[in-house]
C-alpha positions in Angstrom: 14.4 -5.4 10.2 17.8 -4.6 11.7 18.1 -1.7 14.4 19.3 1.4 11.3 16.0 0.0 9.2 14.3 0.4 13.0 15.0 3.5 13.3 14.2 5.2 9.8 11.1 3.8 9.6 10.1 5.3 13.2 11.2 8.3 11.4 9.0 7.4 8.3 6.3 7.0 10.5 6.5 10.2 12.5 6.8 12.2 9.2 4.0 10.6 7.9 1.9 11.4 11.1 3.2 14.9 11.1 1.7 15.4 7.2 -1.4 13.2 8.2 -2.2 13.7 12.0 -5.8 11.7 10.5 -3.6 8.4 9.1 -4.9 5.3 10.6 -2.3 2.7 9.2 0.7 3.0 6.8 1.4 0.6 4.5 5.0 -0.6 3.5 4.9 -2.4 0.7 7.7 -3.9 -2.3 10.9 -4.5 -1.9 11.3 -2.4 1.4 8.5 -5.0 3.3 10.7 -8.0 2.2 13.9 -9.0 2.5 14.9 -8.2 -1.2 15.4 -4.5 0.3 18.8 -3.3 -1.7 20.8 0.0 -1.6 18.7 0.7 -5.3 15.1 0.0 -3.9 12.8 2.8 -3.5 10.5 3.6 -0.7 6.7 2.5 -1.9 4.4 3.2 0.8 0.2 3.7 1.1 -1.3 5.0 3.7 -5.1 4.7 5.1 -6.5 7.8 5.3 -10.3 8.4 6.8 -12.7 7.0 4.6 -14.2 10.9 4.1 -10.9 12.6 3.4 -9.8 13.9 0.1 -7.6 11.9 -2.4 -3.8 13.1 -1.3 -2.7 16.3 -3.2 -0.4 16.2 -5.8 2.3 18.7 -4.3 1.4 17.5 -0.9 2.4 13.9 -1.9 5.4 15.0 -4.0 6.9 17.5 -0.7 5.9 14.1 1.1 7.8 12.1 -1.2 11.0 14.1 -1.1 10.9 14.3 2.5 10.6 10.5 2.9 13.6 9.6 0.5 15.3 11.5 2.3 14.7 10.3 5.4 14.5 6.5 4.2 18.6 7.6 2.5 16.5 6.2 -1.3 17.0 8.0 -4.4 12.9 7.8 -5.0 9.7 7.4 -2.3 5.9 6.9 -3.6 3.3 7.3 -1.1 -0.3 6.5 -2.1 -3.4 6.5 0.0 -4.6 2.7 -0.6 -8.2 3.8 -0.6 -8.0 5.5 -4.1 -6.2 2.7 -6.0 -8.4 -0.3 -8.2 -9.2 -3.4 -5.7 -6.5 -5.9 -6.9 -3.6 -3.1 -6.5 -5.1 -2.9 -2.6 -5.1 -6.5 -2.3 -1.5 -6.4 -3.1 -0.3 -4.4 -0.7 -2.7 -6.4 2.1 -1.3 -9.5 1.0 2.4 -8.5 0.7 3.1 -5.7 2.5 4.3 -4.4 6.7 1.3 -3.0 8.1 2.0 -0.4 11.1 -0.8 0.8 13.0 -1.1 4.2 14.3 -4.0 4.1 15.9 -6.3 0.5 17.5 -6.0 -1.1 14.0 -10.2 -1.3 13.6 -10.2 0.9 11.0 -7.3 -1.1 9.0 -9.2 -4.5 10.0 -12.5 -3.3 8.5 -11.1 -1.5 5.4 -8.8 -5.3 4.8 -11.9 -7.0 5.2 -13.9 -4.9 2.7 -11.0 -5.3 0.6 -11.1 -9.3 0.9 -14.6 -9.7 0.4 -14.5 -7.4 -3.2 -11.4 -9.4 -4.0 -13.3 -12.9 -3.5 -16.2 -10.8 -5.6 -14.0 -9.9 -8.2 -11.8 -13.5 -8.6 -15.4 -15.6 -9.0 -16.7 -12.5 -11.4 -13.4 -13.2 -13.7 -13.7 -16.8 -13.2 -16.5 -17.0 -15.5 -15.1 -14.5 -18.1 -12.1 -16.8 -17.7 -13.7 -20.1 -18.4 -15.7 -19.0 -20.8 -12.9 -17.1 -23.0 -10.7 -20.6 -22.3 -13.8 -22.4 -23.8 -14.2 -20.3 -26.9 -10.3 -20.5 -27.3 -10.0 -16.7 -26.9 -8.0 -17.2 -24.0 -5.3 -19.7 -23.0 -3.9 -21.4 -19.9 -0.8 -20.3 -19.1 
């Protein structure tokens, strides 16, 4: 991350605190956590949220949204809180994208562990279906 990206993502960060004083981690995650970041890439990040609080609000995330492409200079920014998304989407974003702490970082190490373990879950639950459907011939290797 060169010193410009540096700087608007300290400015990310402190608009995403100011909407969420509660957030415990943010998530950057697509092209803007990798080096494939271009002047046409939008802004995709999640946030972990306290396990108790409500799902983000629609016109709360889209004023968010506009906010951050702005401040991020993108035509588009998507914010999600990870905890209301499906288990492989979540593992995704672990496996792929920046974490940024805002606070010790136990709550984002538990919550990546839980996600882990139900990912493990879920891979030897489809394994089955997999091998089974592969027998059958309902399902091929690709």
């Amino acid at each position: 991350m060169n010193d410009d990206q540096t700087i608007i993502f300290r400015k990310i960060k402190d608009t995403i605190i100011a909407a969420y004083p509660q957030c415990h981690s943010i998530y950057l995650f697509g092209s803007w956590a990798t080096e494939d970041e271009t002047e046409l890439s939008d802004l995709d990040i999640a946030v972990l949220l306290p396990g108790h609080s409500n799902e983000i609000q629609y016109n709360d995330k889209l004023a968010l949204s506009g906010q951050l492409a702005m401040t991020a200079r993108v035509e588009k920014a998507d914010i999600i809180d990870i905890r209301q998304v499906d288990t492989i989407f979540q593992m995704q974003i672990i496996d792929t994208g920046r974490r940024v702490d805002i606070d010790d970082g136990n709550e984002a190490n538990l919550f990546e562990m839980t996600i882990l373990s139900r990912y493990q879950k879920l891979n030897d639950e489809r394994d089955e279906i997999l091998q089974e459907g592969i027998k059958q011939g309902r399902f091929y290797h690709v």
